[in-house]
N, C-alpha and C positions, 0 to 999 in steps of 0.2 A: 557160347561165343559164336558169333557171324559166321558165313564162310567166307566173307572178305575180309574181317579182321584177321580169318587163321590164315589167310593165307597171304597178308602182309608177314604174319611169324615168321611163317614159310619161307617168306621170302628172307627174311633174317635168320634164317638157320635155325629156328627152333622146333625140332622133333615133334609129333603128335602126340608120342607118351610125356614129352614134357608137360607140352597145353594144359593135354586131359587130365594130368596132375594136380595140376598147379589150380587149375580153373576153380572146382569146386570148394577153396579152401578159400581163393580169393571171396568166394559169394557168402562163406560162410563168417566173410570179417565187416560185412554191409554195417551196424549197426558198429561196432569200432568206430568205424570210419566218419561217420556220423558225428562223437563222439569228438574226435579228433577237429574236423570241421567247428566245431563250435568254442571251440580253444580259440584258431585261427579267427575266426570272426572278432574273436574279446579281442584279441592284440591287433588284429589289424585296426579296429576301430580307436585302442589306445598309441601305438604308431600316429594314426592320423592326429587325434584331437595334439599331440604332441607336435607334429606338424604348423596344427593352426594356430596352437596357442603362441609357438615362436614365428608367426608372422612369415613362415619361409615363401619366398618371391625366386623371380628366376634370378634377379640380381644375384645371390648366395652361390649361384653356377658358376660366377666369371672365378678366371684365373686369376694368382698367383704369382710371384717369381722371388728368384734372391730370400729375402728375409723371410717375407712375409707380413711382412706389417700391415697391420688395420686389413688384415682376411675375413671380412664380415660373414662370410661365407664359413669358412673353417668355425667361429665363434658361435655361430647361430647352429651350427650341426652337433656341437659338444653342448649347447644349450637344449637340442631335442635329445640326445641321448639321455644327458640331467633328468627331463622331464618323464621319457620313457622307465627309467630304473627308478626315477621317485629320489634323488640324490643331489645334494648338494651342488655339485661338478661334475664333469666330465672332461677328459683329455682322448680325444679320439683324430688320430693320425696317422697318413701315410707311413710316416720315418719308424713306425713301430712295426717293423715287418713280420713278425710273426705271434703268436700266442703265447711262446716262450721266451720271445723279448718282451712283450707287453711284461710278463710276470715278473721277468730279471728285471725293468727298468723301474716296478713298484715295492720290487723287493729293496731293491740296492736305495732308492730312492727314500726309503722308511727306515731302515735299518743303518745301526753306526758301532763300530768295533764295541766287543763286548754284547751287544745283543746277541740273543738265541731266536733261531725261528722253531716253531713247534706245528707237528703237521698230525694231527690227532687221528687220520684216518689211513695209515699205512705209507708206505712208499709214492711216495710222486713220479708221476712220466718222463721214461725214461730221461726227455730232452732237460727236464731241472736240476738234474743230478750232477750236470756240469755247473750251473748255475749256482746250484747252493752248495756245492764242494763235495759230497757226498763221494762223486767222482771225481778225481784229480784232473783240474782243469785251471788253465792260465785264465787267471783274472774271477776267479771263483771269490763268491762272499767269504767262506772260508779263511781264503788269502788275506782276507780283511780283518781279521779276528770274529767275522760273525760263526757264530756255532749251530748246533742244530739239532735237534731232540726229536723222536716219533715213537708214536703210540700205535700201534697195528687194531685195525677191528677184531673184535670176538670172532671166532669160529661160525657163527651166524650172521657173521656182517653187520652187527649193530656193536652201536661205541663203547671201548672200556672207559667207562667213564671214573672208575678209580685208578685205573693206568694212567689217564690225563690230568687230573687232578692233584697226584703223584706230583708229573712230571711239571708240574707250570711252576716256577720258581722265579727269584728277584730277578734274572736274567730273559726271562722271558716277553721279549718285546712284539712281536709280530705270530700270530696261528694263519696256518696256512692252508686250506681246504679245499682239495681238489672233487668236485663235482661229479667227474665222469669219473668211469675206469679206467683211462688208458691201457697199458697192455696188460690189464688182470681180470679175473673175473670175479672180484667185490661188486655190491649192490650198486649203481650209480646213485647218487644222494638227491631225495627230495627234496625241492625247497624248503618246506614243515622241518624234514630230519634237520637238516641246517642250521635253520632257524630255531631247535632245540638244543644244538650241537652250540650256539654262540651262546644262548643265554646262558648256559652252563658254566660256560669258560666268564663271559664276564661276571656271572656271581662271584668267582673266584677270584679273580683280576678284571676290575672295568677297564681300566686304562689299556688294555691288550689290543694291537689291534686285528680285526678278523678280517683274513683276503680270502675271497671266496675265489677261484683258477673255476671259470663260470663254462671254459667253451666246450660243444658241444649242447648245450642246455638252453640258448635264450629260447624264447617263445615257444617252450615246449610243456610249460604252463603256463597258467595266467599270472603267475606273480613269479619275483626275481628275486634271490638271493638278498638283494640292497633291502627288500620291500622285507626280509623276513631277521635283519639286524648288521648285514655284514657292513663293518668299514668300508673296504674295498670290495670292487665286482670287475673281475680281468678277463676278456679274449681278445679273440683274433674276428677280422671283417671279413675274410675267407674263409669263415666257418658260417654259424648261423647267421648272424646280425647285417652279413652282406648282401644277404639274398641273392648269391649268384653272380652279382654285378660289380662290386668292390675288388680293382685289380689288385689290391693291398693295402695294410693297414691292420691297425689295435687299437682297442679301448680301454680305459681302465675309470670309471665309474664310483663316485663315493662320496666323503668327506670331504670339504673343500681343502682342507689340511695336509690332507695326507695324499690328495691328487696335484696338489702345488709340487710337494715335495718329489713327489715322482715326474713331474713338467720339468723341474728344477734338475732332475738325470738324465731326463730323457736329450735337453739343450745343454743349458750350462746355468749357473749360478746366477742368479740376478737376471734372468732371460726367463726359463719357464713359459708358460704357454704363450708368451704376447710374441715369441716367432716361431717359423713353421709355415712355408709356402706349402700350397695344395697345389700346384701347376695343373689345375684347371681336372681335376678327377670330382670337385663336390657334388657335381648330378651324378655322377654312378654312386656315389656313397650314401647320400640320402633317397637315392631311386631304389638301391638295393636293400636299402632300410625300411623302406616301403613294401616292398612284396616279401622281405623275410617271414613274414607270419604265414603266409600263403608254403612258402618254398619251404618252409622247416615242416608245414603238415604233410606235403608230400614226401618227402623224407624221413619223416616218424612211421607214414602208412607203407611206406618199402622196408624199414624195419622190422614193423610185426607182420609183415605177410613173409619174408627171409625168415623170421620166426619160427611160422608155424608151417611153413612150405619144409624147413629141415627137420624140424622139429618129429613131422611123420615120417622122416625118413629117417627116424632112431638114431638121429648126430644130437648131442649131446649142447646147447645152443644155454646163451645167457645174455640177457633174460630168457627164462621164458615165452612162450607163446601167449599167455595168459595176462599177466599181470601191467597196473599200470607203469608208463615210463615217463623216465625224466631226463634224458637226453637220446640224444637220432644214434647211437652208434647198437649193433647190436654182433654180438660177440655169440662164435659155431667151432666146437671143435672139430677139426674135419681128422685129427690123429694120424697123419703122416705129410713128408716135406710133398708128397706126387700130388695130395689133394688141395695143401693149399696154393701149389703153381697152377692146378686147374681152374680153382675156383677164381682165383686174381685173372688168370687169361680171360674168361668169364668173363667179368665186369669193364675190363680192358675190350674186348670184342663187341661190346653193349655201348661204346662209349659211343659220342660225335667225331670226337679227336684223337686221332695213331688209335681208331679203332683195330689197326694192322699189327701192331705194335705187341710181340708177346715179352708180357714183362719179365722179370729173372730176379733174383737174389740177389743181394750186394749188401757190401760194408758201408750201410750209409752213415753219414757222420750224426754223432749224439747217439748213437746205439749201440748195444756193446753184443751187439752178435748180427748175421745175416739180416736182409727183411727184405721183404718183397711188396711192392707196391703197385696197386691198378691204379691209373685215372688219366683218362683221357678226357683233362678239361682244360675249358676256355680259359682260366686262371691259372698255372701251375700250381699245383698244390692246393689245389680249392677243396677241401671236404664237405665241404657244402653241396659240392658237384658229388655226382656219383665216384664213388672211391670206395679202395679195400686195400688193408695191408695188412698182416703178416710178420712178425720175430719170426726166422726159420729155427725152432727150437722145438722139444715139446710142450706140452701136451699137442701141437701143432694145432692153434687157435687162430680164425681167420677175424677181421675185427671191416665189418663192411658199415658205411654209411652214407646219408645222400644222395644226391638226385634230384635234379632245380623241376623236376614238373615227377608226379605220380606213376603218372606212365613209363618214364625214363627206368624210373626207379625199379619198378617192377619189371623192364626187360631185362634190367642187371641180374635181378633174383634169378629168371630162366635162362638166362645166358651163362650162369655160374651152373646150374645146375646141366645142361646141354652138358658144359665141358666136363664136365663129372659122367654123364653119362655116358660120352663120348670113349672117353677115357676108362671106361668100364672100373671105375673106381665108387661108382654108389654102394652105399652099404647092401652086401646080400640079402637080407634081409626086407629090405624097400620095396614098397608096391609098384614102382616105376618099371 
């Protein structure tokens, strides 16, 4: 490293024994990176011809208001997302404010009393547990009569597939596949595993239909759940697909069928996608759809270097340093509540925004104990943006992701690790 680069760190608070740490692990991920780069190349270049092929003009930018009616704009961006997942339709909208309304609006949308949902690979994220009733919650499917079945992975993380098998019965209408980890530490799902995880179930039952819960995961291979059999393909625009730039918004990607009927939740009956004002956000959402392939490589490459930067330092980290990924989130257990309020001040003090700002613990709502959250980003709640949060429970596992440029991302990594050291809380054992 430079001595004007080190001593920009310097100027950002980062210690010498961090640098020198850090440094040579960074050099030793050159061909990773590489690697990752060349992902980003394929989707950027399928982004664009997606792009061309729907004719988008700056016209598709103009505003909105009231209804929405004849938003050629709004129409022609659910027509490039279509194009990008390879899929029938798309419903891609501000009014769907988060990832777990996207999912409640495709769930409740498909689903009708007496259906079962069936989720073959363990417990769902926290936040759906109100949604499908799991948790006692007002206005839960549940409440509906809809019921709900799961199958936990093997001890190895790969599927019980006579557990699943078992459980799919005349009741079973909708499987549900959550992609990532959220707050556990199972494999995150390959497209491939996926896409062997559907044909199974539809040899079983075709008519089923399969929702891939996709966020954390676009462009982090070159093919998408849609491209490998799912029905549906659900997130959020403040995760990957926004690149940064999407003040809000979800997608939910598929079957022209079974994307009507969740239109048809999301408004009202006999309405469905033909309303729905954009007041004038469609250049941030197809701009940010534009450099998500670029922003999500950066945020995979802060990933694996958080990886293998803790990883030497004998924390106990999942993934791996090693292995390939399939979504930006990358899970450290750091085993006590002092390490993980370090590590979140960490990425909080790395941030652009309330870099000032030391976060704390709280009962956020949809969670059924403390958590602690980093992110000082230009979107609230952007995980796209640099972020890290925290169940303040045991094994006390920090869950860090994102970071809209490389660089960003990796001063999060030394900026977690400074307050750690700060903090005289690095493992004794570390060479730092």
């Amino acid at each position: 490293m430079n001595e004007e680069l080190k001593k920009m760190y310097h100027d950002l608070n980062i210690d010498n024994k961090v640098l020198d740490f850090c440094y040579d692990i960074e050099e030793s991920l050159a061909e990773r990176f590489k690697a990752i780069d060349k992902i980003a190349e394929y989707n950027q270049m399928k982004v664009l011809k997606a792009m061309q092929e729907n004719r988008l003009s700056d016209i598709h930018f103009a505003a909105t208001t009231g209804y929405g009616y004849n938003d050629i704009g709004r129409d022609t961006l659910e027509s490039v997302y279509a194009s990008v997942f390879h899929t029938e339709s798309a419903l891609v909208r501000p009014q769907l404010i988060s990832g777990t309304h996207a999912l409640s609006t495709a769930l409740s949308g498909n689903l009708r009393p007496g259906d079962e949902i069936l989720s073959p690979v363990g417990k769902p994220y926290d936040t759906l547990e109100g949604v499908i009733g799991i948790k006692k919650e007002r206005g839960s499917l549940a409440e509906y009569g809809i019921t709900y079945a799961q199958v936990d992975l093997l001890s190895d993380g790969s599927f019980d597939y006579e557990g699943i098998k078992n459980a799919i019965n005349e009741k079973t209408r909708l499987v549900t596949i959550q992609r990532s980890k959220g707050y556990d530490t199972r494999p995150t799902l390959s497209v491939n595993q996926i896409g062997e995880l559907i044909s199974f179930i539809k040899s079983i039952k075709p008519e089923v239909i399969c929702m891939v819960d996709n966020c954390y995961g676009e462009f982090v291979e070159t093919i998408e759940p849609t491209d490998a059999g799912a029905d549906l393909c659900v997130g959020s625009l403040i995760k990957n697909p926004g690149g940064g730039l999407a003040p809000i918004g979800g997608y939910i990607v598929g079957k022209e069928e079974y994307v009507d009927n969740a239109a048809y939740r999301l408004t009202a009956p006999g309405l469905g996608k033909e309303v729905g004002a954009t007041l004038g956000i469609n250049q941030q959402l197809f701009q940010g759809l534009f450099l998500s392939p670029q922003v999500v490589s950066g945020a995979l490459k802060g990933a694996i270097f958080l990886a293998n930067v803790y990883e030497k330092l004998g924390y106990p980290v999942f993934p791996n340093g090693t292995v390939p990924r399939h979504d930006i989130i990358q899970a450290v257990t750091l085993g006590s509540e002092e390490g993980v309020v370090a590590f979140c001040r960490g990425i909080q003090a790395a941030a652009p925004v309330d870099s000032y700002v030391a976060p704390e613990p709280w009962p956020m709502p949809g969670y059924n104990c403390n958590v602690i959250m980093a992110a000082g980003a230009f979107v609230q709640g952007s995980s796209i943006e640099l972020s890290a949060d925290a169940p303040i429970k045991p094994p006390y596992v920090v869950y860090f992701q994102g970071g809209l440029t490389w660089y960003h991302s990796k001063l999060g990594v030394l900026m977690s690790l400074q307050k750690l050291y700060e903090e005289k809380l690095v493992l004794q054992s570390s060479e730092i």
